[in-house]
C-alpha positions in Angstrom: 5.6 15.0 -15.1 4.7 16.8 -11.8 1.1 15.7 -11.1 -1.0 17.6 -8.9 -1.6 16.3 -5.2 -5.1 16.0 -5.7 -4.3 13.3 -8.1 -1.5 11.7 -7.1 -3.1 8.5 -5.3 -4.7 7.8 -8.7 -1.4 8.4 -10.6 -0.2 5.8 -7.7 -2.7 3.3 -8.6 -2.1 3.7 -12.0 1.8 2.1 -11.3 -0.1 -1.2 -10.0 -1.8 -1.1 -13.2 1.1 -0.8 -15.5 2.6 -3.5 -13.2 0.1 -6.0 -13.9 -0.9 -5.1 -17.8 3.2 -5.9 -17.8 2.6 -9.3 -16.3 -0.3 -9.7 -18.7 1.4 -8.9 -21.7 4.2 -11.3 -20.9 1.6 -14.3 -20.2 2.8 -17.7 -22.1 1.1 -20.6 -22.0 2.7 -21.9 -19.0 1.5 -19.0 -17.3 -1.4 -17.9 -18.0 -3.2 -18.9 -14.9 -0.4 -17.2 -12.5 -0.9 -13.6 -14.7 -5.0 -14.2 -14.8 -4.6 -14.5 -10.7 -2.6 -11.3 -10.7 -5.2 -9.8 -12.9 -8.2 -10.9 -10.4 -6.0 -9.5 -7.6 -5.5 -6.6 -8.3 -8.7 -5.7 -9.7 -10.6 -6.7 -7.0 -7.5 -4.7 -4.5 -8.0 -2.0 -7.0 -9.0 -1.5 -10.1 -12.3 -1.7 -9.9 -12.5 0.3 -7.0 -9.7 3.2 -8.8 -12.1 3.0 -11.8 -15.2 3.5 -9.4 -13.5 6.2 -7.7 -12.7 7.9 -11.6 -16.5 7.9 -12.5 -18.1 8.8 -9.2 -15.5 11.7 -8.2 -13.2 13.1 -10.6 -15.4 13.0 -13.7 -18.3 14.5 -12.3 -15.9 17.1 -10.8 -14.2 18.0 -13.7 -17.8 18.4 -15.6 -17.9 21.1 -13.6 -15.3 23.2 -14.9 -14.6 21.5 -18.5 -17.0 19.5 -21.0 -18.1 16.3 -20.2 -18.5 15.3 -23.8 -14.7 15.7 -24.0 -13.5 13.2 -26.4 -11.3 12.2 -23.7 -13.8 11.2 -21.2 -15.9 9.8 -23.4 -12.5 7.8 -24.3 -11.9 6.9 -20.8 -15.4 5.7 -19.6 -15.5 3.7 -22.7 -12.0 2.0 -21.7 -13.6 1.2 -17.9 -16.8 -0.8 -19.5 -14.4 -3.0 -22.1 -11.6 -3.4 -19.3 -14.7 -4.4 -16.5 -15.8 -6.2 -19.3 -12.8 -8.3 -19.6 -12.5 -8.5 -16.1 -15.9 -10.5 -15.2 -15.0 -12.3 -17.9 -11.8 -13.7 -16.5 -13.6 -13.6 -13.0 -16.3 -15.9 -14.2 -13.4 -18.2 -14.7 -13.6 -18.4 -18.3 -10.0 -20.0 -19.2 -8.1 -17.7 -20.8 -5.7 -17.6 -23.5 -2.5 -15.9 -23.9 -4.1 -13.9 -26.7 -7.1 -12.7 -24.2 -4.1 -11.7 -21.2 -2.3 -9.9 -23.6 -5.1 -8.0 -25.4 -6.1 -6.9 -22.0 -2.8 -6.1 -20.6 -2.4 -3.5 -23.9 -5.8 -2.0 -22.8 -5.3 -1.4 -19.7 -1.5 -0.3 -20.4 -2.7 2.2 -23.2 -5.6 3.4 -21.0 -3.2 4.2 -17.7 -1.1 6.1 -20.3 -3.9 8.2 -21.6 -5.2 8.7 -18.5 -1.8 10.3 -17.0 -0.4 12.1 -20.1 -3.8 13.6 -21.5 -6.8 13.2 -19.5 -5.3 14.6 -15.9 -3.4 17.2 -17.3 -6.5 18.5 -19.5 -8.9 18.1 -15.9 -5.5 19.8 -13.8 -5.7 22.7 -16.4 -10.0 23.2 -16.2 -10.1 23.3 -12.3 -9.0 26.0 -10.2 -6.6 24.9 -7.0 -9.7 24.8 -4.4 -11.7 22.6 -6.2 -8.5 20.2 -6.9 -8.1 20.1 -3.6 -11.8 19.2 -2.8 -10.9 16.4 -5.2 -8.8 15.1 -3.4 -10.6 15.3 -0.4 -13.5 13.5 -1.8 -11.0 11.0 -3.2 -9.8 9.7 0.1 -13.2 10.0 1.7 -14.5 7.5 -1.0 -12.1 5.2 -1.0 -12.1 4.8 2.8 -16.0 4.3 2.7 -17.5 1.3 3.0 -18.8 -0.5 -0.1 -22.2 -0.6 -1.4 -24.1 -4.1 -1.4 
């Protein structure tokens, strides 16, 4: 699927995550801590920074020019708080089970997939080319600021 420009670092990020929801759904006993470490990794490289970036840019955007009580955002912020949820979780260094790794590498699987085959092409069809592109810019001016805290 050609993604638009404006959204093409996200869809970019979203290959991490499908790499590392792979990793997680493979977990066996014996390596449960090496896929929990990839986990941390790369949501403190980021996730939690791409999700940050999805509720502070490209949903308010979009509420401009589509309904924000779309069942499909309301499907994707509710998929950030379980995913950060399970995230501090591991990051509290709560030993985790190969049950737990898995579980949360389906989440985060079923969410990247939902993200690029319903919610960007719904948000590429509400907003006119300008205001894609001033997604985009406001995408890679966020992610090079620095962090709050």
């Amino acid at each position: 699927m050609k993604r638009d420009p404006a959204l093409v670092s996200l869809s970019r990020d979203h290959h991490q995550a499908l790499f590392v929801a792979q990793k997680l759904r493979r977990a066996t006993t014996q390596t449960t801590d090496e896929s929990r470490t990839a986990f941390l990794a790369y949501w403190e490289g980021h996730g939690s920074g791409h999700f940050r970036l999805e509720e502070e840019v490209l949903l308010p955007a979009y509420a401009g020019h589509g309904d924000s009580y779309h069942p499909l955002v309301a499907q994707v912020l509710c998929d950030h708080v379980a995913i950060r949820h399970r995230a501090d979780v591991l990051a509290r260094g709560r030993a985790a089970t190969v049950a737990d790794l898995h579980a949360l590498g389906v989440r985060l699987a079923q969410h990247v997939r939902l993200e690029e085959r319903e919610l960007f092409p719904l948000i590429e069809s509400a907003m006119p080319p300008a205001q894609l592109a001033a997604v985009a810019a406001a995408l890679e001016s966020a992610e090079h600021a620095p962090a709050d805290g």
